[in-house]
ROMARMI-54540 format. One record per atom (N, C-alpha, C, O, CB): chain; x, y, z; atom name. Coordinates in steps of 0.2 Angstrom, whole numbers. Each point is the difference from the previous one (the first is absolute). Glycine has a CB too. Example, Ala and Ser with C-alpha at 12.3 -4.5 7.8 and 13.67 -1.06 7.14 Angstrom:
2
PT/ch/u/v/w/at
PT/A/66/-28/39/N
PT/A/-4/6/0/CA
PT/A/4/6/0/C
PT/A/5/-1/3/O
PT/A/-14/-5/3/CB
PT/A/7/11/-10/N
PT/A/4/6/1/CA
PT/A/-4/5/3/C
PT/A/3/6/1/O
PT/A/3/-9/-11/CB
This chain:
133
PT/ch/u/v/w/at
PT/A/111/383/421/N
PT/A/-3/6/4/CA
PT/A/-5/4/-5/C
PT/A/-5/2/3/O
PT/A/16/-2/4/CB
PT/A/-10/0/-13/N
PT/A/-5/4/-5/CA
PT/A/-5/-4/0/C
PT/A/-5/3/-2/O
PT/A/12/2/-5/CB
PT/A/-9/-11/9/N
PT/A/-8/-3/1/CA
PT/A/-4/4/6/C
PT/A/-5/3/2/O
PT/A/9/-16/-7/CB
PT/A/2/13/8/N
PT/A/-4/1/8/CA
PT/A/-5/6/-2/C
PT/A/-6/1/0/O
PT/A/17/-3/10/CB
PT/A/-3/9/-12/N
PT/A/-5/6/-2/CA
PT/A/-7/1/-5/C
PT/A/-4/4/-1/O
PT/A/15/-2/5/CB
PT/A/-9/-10/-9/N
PT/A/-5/0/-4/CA
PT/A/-7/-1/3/C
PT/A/-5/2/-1/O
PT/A/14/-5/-7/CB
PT/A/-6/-4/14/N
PT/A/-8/0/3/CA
PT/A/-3/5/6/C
PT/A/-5/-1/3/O
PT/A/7/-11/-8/CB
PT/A/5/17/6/N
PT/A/-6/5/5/CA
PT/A/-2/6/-5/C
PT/A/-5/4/1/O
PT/A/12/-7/13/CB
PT/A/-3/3/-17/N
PT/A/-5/6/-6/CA
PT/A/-7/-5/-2/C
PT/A/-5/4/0/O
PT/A/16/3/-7/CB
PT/A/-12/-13/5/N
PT/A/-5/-1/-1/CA
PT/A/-6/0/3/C
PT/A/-6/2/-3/O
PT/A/12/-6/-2/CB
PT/A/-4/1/12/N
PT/A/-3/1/9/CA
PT/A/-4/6/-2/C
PT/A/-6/2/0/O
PT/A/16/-7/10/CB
PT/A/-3/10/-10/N
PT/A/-4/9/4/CA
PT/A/-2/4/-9/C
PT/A/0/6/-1/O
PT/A/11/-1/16/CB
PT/A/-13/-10/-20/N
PT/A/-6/2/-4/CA
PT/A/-8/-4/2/C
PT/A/-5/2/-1/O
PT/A/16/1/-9/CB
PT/A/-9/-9/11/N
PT/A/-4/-3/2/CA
PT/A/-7/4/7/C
PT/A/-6/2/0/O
PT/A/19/-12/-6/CB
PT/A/-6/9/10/N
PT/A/-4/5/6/CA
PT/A/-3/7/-2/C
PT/A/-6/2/2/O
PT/A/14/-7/6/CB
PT/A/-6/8/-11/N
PT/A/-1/6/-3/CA
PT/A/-8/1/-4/C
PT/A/-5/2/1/O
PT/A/20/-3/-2/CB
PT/A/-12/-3/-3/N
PT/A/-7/-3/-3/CA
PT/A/-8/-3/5/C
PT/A/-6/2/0/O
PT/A/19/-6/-9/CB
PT/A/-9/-1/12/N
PT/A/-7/-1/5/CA
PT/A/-2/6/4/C
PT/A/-6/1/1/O
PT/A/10/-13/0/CB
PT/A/0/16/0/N
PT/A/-3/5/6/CA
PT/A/-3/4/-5/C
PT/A/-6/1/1/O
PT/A/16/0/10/CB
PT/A/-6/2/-16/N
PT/A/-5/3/-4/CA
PT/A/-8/-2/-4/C
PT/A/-5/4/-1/O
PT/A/16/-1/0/CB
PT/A/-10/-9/1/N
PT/A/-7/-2/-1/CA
PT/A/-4/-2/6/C
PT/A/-6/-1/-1/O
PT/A/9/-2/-10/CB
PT/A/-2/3/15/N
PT/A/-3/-2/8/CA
PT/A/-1/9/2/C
PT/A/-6/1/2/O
PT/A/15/-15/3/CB
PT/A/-7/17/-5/N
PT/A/-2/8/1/CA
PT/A/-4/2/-6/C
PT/A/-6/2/2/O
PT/A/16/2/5/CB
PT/A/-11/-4/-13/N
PT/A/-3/3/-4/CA
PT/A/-8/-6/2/C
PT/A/-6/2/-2/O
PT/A/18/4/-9/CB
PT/A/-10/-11/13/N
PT/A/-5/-5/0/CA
PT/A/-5/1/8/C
PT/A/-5/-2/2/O
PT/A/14/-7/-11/CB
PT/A/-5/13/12/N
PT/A/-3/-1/8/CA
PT/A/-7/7/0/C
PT/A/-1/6/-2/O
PT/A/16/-10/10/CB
PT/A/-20/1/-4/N
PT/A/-6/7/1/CA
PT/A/4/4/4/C
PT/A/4/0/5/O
PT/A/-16/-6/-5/CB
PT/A/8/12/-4/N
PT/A/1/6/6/CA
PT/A/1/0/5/C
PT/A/5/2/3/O
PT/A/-9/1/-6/CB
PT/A/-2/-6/5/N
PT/A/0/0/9/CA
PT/A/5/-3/2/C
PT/A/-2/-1/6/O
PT/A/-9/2/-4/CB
PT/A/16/-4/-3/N
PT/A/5/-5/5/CA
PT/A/7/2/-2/C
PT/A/5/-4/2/O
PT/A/-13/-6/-1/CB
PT/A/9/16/-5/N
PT/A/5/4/-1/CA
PT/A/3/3/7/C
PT/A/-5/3/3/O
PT/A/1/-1/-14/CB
PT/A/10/-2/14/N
PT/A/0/-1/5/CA
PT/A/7/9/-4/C
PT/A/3/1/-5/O
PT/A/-8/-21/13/CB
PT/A/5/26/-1/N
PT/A/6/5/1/CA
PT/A/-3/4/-8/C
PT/A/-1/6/0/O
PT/A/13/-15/8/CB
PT/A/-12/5/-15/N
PT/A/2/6/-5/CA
PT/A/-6/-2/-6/C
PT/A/-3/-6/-1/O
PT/A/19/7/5/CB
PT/A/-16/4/-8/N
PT/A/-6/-3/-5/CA
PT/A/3/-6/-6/C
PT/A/5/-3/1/O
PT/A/-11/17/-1/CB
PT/A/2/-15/-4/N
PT/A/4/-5/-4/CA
PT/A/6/3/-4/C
PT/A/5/-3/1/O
PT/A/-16/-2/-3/CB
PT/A/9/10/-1/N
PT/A/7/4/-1/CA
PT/A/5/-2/2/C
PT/A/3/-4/-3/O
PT/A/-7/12/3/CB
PT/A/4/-6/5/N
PT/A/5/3/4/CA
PT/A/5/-8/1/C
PT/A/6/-1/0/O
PT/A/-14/13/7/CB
PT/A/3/-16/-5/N
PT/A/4/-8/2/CA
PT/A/3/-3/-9/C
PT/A/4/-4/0/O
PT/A/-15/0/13/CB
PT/A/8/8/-18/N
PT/A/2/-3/-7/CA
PT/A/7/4/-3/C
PT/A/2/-2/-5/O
PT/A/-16/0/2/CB
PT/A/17/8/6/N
PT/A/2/0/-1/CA
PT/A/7/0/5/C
PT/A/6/1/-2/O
PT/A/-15/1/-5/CB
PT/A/6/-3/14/N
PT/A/7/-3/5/CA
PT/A/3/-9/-2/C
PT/A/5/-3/1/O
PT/A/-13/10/11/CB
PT/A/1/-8/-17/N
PT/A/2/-10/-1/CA
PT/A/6/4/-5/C
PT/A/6/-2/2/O
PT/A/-21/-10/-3/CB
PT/A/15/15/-4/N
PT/A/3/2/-8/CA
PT/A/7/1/2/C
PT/A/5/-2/-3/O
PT/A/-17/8/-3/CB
PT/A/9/1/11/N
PT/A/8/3/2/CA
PT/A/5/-5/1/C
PT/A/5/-2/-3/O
PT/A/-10/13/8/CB
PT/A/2/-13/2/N
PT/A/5/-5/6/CA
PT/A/1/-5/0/C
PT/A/1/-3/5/O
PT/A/-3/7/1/CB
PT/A/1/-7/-13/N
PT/A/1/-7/1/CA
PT/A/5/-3/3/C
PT/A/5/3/-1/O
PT/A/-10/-3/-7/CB
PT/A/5/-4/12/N
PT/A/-7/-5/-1/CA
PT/A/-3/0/9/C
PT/A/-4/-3/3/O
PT/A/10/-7/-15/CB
PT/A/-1/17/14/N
PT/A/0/2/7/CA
PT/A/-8/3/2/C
PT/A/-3/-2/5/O
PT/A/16/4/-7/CB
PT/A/-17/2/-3/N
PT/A/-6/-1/-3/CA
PT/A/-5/-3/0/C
PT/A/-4/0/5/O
PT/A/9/2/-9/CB
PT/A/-5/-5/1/N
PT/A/-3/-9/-2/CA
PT/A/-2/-4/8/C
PT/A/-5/-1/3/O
PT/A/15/-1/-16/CB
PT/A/-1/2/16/N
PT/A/-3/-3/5/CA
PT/A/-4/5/7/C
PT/A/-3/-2/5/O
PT/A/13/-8/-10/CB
PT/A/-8/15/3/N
PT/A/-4/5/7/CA
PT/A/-9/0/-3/C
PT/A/-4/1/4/O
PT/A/17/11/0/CB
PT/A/-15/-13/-12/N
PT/A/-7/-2/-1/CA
PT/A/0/-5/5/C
PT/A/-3/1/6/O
PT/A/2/2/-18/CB
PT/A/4/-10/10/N
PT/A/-5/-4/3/CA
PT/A/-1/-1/8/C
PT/A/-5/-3/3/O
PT/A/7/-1/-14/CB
PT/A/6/8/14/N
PT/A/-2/2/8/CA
PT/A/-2/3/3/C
PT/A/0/-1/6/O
PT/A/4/-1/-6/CB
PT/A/-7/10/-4/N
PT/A/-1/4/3/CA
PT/A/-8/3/-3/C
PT/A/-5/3/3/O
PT/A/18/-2/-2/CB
PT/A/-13/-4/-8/N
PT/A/-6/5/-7/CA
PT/A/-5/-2/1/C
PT/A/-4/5/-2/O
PT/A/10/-5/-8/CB
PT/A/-10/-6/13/N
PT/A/-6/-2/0/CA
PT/A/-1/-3/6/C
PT/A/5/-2/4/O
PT/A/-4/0/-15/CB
PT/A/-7/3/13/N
PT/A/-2/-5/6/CA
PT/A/0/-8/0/C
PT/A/-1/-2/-6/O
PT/A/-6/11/8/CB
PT/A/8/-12/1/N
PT/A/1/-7/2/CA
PT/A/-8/-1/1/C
PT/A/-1/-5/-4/O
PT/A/15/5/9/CB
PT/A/-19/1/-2/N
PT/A/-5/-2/1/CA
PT/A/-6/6/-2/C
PT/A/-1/6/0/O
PT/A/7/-15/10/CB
PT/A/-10/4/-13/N
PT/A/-6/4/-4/CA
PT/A/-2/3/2/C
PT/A/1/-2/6/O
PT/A/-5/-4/-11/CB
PT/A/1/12/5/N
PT/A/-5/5/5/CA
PT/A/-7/-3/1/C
PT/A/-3/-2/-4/O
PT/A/10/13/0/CB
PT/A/-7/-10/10/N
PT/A/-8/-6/1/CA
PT/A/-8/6/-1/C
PT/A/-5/-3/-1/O
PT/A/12/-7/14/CB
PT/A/-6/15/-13/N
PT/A/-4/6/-2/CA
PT/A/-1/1/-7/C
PT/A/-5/3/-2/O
PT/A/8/1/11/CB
PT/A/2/-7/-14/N
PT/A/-2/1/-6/CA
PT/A/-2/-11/-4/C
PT/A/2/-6/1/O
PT/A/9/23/-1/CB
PT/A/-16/-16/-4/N
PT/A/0/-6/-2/CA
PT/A/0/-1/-5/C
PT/A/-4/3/-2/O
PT/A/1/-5/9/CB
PT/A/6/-2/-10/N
PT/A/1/-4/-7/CA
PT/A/-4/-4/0/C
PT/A/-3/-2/5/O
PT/A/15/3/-7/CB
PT/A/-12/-3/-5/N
PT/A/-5/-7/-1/CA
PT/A/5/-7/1/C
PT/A/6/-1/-3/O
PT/A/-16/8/-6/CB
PT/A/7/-10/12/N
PT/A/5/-6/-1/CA
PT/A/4/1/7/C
PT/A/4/-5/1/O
PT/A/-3/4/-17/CB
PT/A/-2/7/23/N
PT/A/6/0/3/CA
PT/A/-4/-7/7/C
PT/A/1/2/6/O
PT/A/7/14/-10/CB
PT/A/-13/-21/4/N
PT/A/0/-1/5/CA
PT/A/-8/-2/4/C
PT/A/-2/-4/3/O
PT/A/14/11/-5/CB
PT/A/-15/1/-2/N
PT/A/-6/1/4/CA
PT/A/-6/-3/-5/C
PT/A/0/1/-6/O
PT/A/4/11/14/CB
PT/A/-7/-14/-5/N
PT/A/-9/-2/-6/CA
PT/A/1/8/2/C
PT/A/2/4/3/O
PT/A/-13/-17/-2/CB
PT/A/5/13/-8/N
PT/A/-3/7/-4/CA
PT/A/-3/5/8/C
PT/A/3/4/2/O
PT/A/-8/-11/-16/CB
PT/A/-3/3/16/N
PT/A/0/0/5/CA
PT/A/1/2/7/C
PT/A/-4/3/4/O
PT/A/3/-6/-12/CB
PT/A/7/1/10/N
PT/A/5/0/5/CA
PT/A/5/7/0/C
PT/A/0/3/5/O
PT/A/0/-17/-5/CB
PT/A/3/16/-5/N
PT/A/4/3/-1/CA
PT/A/1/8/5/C
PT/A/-5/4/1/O
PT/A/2/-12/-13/CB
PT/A/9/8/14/N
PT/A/0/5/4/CA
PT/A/-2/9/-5/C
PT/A/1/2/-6/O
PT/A/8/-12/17/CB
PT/A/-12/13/-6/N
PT/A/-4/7/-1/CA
PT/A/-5/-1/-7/C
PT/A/-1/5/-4/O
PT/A/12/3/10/CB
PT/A/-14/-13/-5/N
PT/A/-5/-1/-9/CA
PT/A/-7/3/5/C
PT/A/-1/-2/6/O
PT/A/6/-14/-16/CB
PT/A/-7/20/7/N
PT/A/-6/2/1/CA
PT/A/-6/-3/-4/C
PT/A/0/0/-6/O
PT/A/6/8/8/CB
PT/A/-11/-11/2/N
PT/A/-7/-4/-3/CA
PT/A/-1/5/-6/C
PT/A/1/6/-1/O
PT/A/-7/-13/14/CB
PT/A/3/3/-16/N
PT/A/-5/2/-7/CA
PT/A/-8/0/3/C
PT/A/-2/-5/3/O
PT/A/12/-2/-13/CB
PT/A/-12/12/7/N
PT/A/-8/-2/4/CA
PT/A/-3/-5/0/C
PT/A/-5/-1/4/O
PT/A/4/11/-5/CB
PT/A/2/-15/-5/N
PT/A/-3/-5/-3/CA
PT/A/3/-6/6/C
PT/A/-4/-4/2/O
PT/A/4/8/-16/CB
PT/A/7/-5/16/N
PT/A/2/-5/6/CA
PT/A/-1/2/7/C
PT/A/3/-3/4/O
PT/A/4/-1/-12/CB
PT/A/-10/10/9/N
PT/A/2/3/6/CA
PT/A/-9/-3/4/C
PT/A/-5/2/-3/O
PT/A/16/10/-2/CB
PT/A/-10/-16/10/N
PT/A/-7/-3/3/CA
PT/A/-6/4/3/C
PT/A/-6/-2/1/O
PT/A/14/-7/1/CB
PT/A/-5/15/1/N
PT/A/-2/5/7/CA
PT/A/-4/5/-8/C
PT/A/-5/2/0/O
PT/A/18/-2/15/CB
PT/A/-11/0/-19/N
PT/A/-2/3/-5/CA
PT/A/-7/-2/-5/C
PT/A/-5/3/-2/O
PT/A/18/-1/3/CB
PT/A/-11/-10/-1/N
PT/A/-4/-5/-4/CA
PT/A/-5/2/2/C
PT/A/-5/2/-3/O
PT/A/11/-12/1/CB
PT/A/-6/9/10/N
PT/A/-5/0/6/CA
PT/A/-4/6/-1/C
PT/A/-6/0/-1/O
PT/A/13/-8/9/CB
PT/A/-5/13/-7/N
PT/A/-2/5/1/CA
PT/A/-4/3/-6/C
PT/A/-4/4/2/O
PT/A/11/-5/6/CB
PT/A/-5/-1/-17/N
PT/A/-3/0/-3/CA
PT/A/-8/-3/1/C
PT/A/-6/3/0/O
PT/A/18/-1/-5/CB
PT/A/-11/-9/4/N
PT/A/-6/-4/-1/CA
PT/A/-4/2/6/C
PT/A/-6/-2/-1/O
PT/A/12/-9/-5/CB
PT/A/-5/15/13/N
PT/A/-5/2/5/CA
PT/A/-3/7/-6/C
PT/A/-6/0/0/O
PT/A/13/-4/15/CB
PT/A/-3/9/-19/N
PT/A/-3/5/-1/CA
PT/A/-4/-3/-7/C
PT/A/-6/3/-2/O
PT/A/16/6/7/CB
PT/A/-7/-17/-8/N
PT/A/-5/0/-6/CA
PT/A/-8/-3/2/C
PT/A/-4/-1/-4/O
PT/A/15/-1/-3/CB
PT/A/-11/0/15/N
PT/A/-5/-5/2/CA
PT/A/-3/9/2/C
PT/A/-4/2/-4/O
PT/A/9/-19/10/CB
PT/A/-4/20/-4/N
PT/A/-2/6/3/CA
PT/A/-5/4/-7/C
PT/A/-5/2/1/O
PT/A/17/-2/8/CB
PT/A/-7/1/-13/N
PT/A/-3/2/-7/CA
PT/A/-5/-5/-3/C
PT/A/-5/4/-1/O
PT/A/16/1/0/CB
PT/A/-12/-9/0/N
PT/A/-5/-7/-2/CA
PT/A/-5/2/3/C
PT/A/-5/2/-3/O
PT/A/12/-11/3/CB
PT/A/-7/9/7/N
PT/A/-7/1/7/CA
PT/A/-2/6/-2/C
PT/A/-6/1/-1/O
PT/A/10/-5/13/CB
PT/A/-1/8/-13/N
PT/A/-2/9/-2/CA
PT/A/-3/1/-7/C
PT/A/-5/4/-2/O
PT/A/16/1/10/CB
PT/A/-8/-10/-12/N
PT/A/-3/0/-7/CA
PT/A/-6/-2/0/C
PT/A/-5/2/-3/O
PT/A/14/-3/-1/CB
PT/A/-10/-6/8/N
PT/A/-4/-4/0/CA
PT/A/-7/5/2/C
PT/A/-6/0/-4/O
PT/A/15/-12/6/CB
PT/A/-8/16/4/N
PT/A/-4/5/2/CA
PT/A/-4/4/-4/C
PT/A/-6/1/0/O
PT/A/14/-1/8/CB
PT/A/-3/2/-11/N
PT/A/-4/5/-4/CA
PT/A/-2/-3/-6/C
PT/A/-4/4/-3/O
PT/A/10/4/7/CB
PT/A/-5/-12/-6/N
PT/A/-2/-2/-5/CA
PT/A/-8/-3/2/C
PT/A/-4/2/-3/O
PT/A/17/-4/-2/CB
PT/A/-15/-1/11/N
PT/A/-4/-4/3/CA
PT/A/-6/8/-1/C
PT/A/-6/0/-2/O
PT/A/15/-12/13/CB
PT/A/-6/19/-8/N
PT/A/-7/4/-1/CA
PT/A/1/6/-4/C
PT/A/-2/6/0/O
PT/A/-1/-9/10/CB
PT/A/7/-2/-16/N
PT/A/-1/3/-8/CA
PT/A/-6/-5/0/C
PT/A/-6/3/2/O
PT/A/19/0/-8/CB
PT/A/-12/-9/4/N
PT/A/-6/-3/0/CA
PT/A/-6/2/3/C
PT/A/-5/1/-3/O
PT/A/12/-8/2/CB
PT/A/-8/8/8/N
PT/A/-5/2/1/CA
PT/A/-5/6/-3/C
PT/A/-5/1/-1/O
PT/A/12/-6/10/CB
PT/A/0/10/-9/N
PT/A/-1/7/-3/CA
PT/A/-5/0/-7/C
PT/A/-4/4/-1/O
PT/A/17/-1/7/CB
PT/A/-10/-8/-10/N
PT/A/-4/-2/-6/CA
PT/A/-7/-5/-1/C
PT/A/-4/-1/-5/O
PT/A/17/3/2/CB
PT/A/-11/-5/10/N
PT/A/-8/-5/0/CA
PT/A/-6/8/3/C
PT/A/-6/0/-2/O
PT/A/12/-17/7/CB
PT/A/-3/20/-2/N
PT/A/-6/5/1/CA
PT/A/-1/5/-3/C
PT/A/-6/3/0/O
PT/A/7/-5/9/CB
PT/A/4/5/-15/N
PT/A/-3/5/-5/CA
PT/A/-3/-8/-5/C
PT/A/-3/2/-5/O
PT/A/13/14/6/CB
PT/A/-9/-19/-2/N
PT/A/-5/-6/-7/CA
PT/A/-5/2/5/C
PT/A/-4/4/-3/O
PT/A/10/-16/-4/CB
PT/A/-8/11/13/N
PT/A/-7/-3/1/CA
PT/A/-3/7/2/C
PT/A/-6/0/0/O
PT/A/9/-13/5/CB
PT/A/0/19/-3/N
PT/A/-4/7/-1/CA
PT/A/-1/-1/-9/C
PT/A/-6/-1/-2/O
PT/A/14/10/13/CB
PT/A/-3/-9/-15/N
PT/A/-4/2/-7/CA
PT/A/-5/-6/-2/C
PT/A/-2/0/-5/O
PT/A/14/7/0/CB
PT/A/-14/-13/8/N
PT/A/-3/-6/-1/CA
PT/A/-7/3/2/C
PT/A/-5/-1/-3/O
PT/A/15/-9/7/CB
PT/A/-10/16/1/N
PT/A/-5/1/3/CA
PT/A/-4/7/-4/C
PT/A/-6/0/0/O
PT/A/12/-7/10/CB
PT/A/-2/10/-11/N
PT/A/1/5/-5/CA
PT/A/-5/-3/-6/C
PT/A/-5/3/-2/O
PT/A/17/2/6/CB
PT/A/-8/-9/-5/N
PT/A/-3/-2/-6/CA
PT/A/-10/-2/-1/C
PT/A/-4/1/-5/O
PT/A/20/-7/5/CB
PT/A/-15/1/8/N
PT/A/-7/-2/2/CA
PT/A/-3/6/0/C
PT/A/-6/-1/-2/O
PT/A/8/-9/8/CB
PT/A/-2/17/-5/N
PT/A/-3/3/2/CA
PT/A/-1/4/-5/C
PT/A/-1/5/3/O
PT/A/4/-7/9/CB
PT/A/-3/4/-17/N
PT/A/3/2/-7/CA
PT/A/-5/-3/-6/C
PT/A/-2/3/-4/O
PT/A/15/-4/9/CB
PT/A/-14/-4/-4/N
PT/A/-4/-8/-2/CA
PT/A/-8/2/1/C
PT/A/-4/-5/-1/O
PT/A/14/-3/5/CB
């Protein structure tokens, strides 16, 4: 009879143990009724009565699909509520390269009667010059 009790004291440290590190170890967000606290010290008090309402009660059983981990599932990409980066976002890409073709044409413009602007004061002071002479 003294082994039995030896091996259910071992059990309800054992369990004890796992629920404590399974709560200190779970995220926040899937803390289920009470804060971490609160479930670290229901595992401590009640053993091992505790322990086991952690692991039926303390945590969610399924991941929350609004929050994402790496590694849960999704490419980078794919991932639910990820917001594009302006660099991968296409409606963006696009709309840049129309404002850089836009900008180019308009430069090109002005630049076209800069030039101009400078072949007609040379050829005023060209004439200047002739007349001067």
């Amino acid at each position: 009879m003294g082994r039995l009790w030896m091996f259910i004291f071992l059990a309800e440290i054992v369990l004890t143990v796992a629920a404590l590190i399974s709560c200190l170890s779970a995220e926040e967000h899937r803390l289920n009724a009470l804060p971490r606290w609160g479930w670290v010290l229901i595992i401590l008090l009640f053993s091992p009565i505790g322990a086991i309402a952690w692991f039926v009660v303390g945590k969610e059983r399924t991941p929350n699909p609004k929050v994402w981990r790496q590694g849960s599932g999704f490419p980078e990409y794919q991932r639910p509520g990820r917001a594009l980066a302006p660099d991968d976002d296409p409606e963006f890409l696009r709309k840049l390269a129309k404002e850089q073709r836009e900008t180019a044409a308009a430069d090109r413009e002005l630049l076209s009667k800069w030039e101009m602007d400078l072949r007609r004061r040379e050829e005023e002071l060209r004439q200047q010059d002739r007349k001067d002479d």
